[in-house]
C-alpha positions as CSV (number, residue, x, y, z in Angstrom):
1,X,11.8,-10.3,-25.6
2,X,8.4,-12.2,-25.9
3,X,7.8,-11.3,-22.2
4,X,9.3,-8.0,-22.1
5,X,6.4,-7.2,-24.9
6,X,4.1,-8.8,-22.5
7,X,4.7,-6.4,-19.7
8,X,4.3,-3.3,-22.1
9,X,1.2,-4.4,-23.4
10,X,-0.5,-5.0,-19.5
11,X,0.6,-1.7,-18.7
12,X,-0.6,-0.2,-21.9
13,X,-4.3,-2.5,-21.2
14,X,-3.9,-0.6,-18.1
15,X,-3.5,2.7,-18.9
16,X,-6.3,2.4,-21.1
17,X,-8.9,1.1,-18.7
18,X,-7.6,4.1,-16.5
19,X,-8.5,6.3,-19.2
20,X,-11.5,5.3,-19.8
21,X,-12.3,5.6,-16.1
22,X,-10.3,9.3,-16.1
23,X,-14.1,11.0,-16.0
24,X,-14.7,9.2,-12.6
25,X,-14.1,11.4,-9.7
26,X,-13.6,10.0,-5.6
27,X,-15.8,12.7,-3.6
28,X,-12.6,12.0,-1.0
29,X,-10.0,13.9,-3.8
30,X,-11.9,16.5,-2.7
31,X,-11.0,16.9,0.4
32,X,-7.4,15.9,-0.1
33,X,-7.3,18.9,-2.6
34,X,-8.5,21.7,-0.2
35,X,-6.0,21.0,2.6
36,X,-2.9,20.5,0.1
37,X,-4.2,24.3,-1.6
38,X,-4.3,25.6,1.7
39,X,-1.0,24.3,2.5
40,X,0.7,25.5,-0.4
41,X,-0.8,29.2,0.3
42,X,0.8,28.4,4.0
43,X,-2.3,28.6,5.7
44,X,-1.3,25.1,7.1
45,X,-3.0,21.9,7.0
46,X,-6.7,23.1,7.4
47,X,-10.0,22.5,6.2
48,X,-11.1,26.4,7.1
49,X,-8.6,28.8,6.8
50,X,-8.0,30.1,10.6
51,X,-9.6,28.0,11.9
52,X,-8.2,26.1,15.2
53,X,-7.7,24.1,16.3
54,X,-7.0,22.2,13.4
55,X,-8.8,19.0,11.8
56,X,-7.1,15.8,10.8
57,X,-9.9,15.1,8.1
58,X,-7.7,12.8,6.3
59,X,-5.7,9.7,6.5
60,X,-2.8,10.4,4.2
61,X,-0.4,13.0,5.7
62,X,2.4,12.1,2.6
63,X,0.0,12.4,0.3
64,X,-1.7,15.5,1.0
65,X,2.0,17.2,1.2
66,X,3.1,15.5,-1.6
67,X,-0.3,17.1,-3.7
68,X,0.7,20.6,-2.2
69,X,3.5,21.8,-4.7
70,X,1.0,20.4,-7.5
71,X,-1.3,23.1,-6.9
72,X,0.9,25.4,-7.8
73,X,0.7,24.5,-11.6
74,X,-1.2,25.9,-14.0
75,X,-3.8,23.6,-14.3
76,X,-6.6,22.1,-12.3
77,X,-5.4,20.0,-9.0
78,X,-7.6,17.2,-10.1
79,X,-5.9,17.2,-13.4
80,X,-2.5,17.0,-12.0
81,X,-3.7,14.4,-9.2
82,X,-5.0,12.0,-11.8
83,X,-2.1,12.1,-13.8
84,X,-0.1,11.6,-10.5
85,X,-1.8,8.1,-10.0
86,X,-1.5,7.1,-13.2
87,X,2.2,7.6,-13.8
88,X,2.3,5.7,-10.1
89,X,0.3,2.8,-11.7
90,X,2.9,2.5,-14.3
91,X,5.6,2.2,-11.8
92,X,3.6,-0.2,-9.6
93,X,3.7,-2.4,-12.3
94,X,7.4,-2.3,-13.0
95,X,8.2,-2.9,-9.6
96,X,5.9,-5.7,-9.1
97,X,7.3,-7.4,-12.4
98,X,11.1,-7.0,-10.9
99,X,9.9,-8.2,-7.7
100,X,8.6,-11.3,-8.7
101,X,11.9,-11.7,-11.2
102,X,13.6,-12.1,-7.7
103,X,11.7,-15.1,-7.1
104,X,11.1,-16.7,-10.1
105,X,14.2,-18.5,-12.2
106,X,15.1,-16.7,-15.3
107,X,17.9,-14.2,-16.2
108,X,17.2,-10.3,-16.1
109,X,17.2,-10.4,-20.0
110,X,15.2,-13.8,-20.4
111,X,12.7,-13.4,-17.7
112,X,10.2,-16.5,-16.9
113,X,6.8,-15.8,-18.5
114,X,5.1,-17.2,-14.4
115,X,6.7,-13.8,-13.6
116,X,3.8,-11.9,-15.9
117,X,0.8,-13.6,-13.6
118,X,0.8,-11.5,-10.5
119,X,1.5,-8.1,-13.1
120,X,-1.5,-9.0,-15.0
121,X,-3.6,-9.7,-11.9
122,X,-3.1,-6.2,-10.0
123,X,-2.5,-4.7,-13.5
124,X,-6.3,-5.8,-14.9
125,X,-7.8,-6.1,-11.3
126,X,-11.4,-4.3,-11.6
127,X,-10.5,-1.4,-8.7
128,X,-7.3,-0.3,-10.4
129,X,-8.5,1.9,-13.1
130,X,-11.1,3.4,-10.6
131,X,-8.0,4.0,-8.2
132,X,-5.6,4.2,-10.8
133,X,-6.7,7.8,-12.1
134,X,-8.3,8.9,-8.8
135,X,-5.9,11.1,-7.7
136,X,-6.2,9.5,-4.4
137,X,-3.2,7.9,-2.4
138,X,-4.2,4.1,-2.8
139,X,-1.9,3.3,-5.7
140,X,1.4,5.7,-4.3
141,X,0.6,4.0,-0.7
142,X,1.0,0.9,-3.1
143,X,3.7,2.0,-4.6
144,X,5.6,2.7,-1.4
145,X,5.3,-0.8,0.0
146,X,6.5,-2.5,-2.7
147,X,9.5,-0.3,-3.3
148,X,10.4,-1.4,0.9
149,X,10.1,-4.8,0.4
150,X,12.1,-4.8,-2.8
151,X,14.7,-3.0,-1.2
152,X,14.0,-5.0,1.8
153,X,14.8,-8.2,-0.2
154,X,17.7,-6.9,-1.7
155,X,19.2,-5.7,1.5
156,X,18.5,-9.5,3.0
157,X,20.3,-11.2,0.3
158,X,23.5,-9.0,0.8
159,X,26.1,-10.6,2.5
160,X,28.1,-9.2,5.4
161,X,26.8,-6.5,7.8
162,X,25.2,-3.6,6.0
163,X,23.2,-0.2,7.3
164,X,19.7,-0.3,7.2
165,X,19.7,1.3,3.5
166,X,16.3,2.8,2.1
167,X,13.6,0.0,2.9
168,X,12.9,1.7,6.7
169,X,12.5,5.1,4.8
170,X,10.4,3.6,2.5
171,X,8.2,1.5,4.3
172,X,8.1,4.2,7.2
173,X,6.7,6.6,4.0
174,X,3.7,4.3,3.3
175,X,3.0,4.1,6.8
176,X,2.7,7.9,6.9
177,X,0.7,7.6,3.7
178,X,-2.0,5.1,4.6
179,X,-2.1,3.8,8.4
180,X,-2.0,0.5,8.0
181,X,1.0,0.7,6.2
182,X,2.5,-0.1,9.8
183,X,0.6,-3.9,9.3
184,X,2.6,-4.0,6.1
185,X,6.0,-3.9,7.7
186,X,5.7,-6.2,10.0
187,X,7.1,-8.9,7.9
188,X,10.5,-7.1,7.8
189,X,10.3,-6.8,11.0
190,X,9.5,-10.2,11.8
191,X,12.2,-11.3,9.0
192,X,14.7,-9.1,11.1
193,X,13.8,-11.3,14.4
194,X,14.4,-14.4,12.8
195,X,17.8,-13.7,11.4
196,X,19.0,-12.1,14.2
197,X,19.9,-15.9,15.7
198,X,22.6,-15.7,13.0
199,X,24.9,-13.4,15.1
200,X,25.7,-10.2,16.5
201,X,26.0,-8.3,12.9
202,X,22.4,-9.5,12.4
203,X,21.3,-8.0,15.6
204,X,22.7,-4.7,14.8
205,X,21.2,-4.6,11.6
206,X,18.3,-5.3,13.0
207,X,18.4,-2.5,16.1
208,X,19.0,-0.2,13.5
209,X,16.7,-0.4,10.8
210,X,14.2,-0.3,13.6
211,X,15.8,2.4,14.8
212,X,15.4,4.3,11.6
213,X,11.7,3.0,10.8
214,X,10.6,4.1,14.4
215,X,12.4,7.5,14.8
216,X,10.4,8.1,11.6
217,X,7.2,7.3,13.0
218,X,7.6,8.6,16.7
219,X,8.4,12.1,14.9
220,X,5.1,11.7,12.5
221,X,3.5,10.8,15.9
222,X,4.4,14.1,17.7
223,X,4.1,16.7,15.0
224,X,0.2,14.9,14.6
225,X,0.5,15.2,18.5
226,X,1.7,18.7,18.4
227,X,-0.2,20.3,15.4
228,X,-3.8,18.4,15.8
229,X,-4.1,18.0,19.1
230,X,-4.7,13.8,18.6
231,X,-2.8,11.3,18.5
232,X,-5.0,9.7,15.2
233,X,-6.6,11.4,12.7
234,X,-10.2,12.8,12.8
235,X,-11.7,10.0,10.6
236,X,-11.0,7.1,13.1
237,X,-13.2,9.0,15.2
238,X,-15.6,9.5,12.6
239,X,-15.5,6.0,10.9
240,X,-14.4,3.4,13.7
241,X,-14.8,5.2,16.8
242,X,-17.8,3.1,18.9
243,X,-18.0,0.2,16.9
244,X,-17.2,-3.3,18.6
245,X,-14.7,-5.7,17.7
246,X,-17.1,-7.7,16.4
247,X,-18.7,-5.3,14.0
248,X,-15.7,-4.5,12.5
249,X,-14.8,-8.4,11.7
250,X,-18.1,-8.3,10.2
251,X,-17.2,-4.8,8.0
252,X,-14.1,-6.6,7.0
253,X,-15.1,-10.0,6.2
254,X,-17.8,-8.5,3.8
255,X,-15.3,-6.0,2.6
256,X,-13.1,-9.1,1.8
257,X,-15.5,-10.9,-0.1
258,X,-16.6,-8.0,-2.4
259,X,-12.9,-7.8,-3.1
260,X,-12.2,-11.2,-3.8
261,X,-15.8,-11.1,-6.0
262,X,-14.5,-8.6,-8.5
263,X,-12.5,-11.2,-10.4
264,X,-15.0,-13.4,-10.5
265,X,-17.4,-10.3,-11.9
266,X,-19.3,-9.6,-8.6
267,X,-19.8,-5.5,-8.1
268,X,-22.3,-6.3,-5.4
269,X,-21.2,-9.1,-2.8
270,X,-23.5,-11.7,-1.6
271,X,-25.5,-11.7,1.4
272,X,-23.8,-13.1,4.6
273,X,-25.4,-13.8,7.8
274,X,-23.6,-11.4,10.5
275,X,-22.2,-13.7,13.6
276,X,-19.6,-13.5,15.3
277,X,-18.9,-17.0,14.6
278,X,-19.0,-16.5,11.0
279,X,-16.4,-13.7,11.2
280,X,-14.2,-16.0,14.1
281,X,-14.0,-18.9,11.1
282,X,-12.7,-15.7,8.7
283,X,-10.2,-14.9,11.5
284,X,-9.3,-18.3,11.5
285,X,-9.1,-18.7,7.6
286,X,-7.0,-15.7,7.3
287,X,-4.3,-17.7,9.9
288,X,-4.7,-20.9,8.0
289,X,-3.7,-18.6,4.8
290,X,-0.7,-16.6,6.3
291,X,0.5,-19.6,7.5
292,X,0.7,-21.2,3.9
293,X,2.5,-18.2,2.8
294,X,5.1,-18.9,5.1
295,X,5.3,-22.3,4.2
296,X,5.6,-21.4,0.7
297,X,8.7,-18.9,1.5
298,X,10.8,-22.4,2.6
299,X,9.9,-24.2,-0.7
300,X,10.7,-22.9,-4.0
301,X,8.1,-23.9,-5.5
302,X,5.9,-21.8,-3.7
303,X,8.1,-18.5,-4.4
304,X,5.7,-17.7,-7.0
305,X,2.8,-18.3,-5.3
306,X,4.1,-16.2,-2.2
307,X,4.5,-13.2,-4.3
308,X,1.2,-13.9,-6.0
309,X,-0.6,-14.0,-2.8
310,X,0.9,-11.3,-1.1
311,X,-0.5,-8.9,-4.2
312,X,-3.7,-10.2,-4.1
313,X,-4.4,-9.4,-0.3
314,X,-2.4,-5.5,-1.2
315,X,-5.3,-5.9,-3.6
316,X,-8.3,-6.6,-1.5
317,X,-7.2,-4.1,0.4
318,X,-6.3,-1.4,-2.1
């Protein structure tokens, strides 16, 4: 009961540091907004009306179709947008919290209080209210991934031969939502691999939940293919396009740290010599720190410190 209460209130704490931040606009909403009210007037997903061929300004296809039908209501987008990310906050939470239950000991009634500390981290984390009622895709991409590996981990610790049930579709939905949400199932897939040495049953599970997760993406692929005339978006182009290998290390590994300073109460991270060896050793590091994850998976007493970890880089990112 005592840490039932303590989920309530960090989602209340939550909400309120969202509303507080409600005023604060992302420019990008912006855009998201015009091509979901063109849609919905079925002018199609353009920035102009007419105009062709058509622009991929934007790196959330789900999204922007999910905002579409919003428009239709009888208030402004934004207003409907913003509530959208909050009430996708809420839920973040309360999957997160029956994530971790999975992995921490403790009944579904009498949960461990451990199973509060990754809840209260991405709950109270700095960006969250900023994202949490921006009416952007950052916390339903969010959302999306942890609602596959839930299922994902459910479908794992089923015995017997089973169909590839709802964690493809959902994990193949965040990758349609955010790009990289393709990085973010590699996991299952490389969970899938490993468990396919168990037998044939394995192996078919394993053919088709890839199966399902790439018809999914093949089809996004073409239609993107078809319709835009590109096989990626505009803003890869825009953002990434010319930039070398080692430039974008660099971009990351400050990116990284101006995450990771926001807990400590950093807005502004500190300067850091640009080298390529510098952003090699952050390569490296990165390595050394998956492969402690993965080390902590065979060794429960690391369960909780997996699942901790694991939101904490979804939260750099985010």
């Amino acid at each position: 009961m005592v840490v039932h209460l303590g989920f309530w209130l960090i989602v209340a704490a939550g909400a309120a540091l969202q509303a507080y931040a409600w005023p604060y606009t992302v420019d990008d909403a912006y855009i998201l907004l015009r091509y979901a009210d063109h849609l919905s007037r079925g002018a199609g997903l353009v920035w102009n009306v007419g105009e062709s061929p058509p622009v991929e300004g934007f790196t959330c296809f789900l999204w922007v179709v999910a905002l579409a039908p919003l428009t239709w209501l009888p208030v402004e987008p934004i207003v409907t947008a913003k509530a959208a990310t909050m009430g996708a906050s809420a839920l973040l939470l309360w999957l997160l919290w029956r994530w971790v239950r999975l992995l921490t000991p403790g009944s579904s009634s009498r949960p461990a209080p451990a199973s509060l500390i990754p809840v209260a981290l991405v709950g109270l984390y700095p960006g969250q209210p900023l994202y949490g009622a921006s009416g952007l895709e950052t916390v339903p991409f969010a959302v999306l991934v942890l609602a596959g590996l839930l299922a994902f981990c459910r479908e794992s610790a089923a015995e017997g031969p089973r169909r590839p049930g709802w964690s493809a579709v959902l994990l193949a939905a965040a990758a349609l939502t955010r790009p990289e949400g393709v990085l973010l199932a590699a996991p299952c897939v490389a969970s899938l691999m490993w468990r396919v040495r168990t037998g044939r049953s394995r192996m078919a599970r394993a053919v088709a939940w890839l199966a399902v997760y790439g018809c999914i993406l093949a089809a996004f692929l073409l239609i993107r293919r078809v319709y835009f005339h590109e096989w990626l978006p505009n803003t890869y182009f825009a953002k990434v396009g010319g930039a070398s290998v080692i430039a974008r290390l660099c971009y990351g590994r400050r990116y990284l740290v101006s995450a990771l300073g926001s807990w400590a109460g950093w807005y502004e991270p500190p300067e850091i010599p640009s080298s390529s060896m510098g952003s090699a050793a952050a390569a490296v590091a990165a390595c050394v720190f998956g492969a402690a994850c993965v080390w902590a998976v065979r060794r429960p007493a690391g369960r909780l410190l997996l699942a901790t970890a694991v939101l904490l880089i979804a939260a750099m990112v985010y």
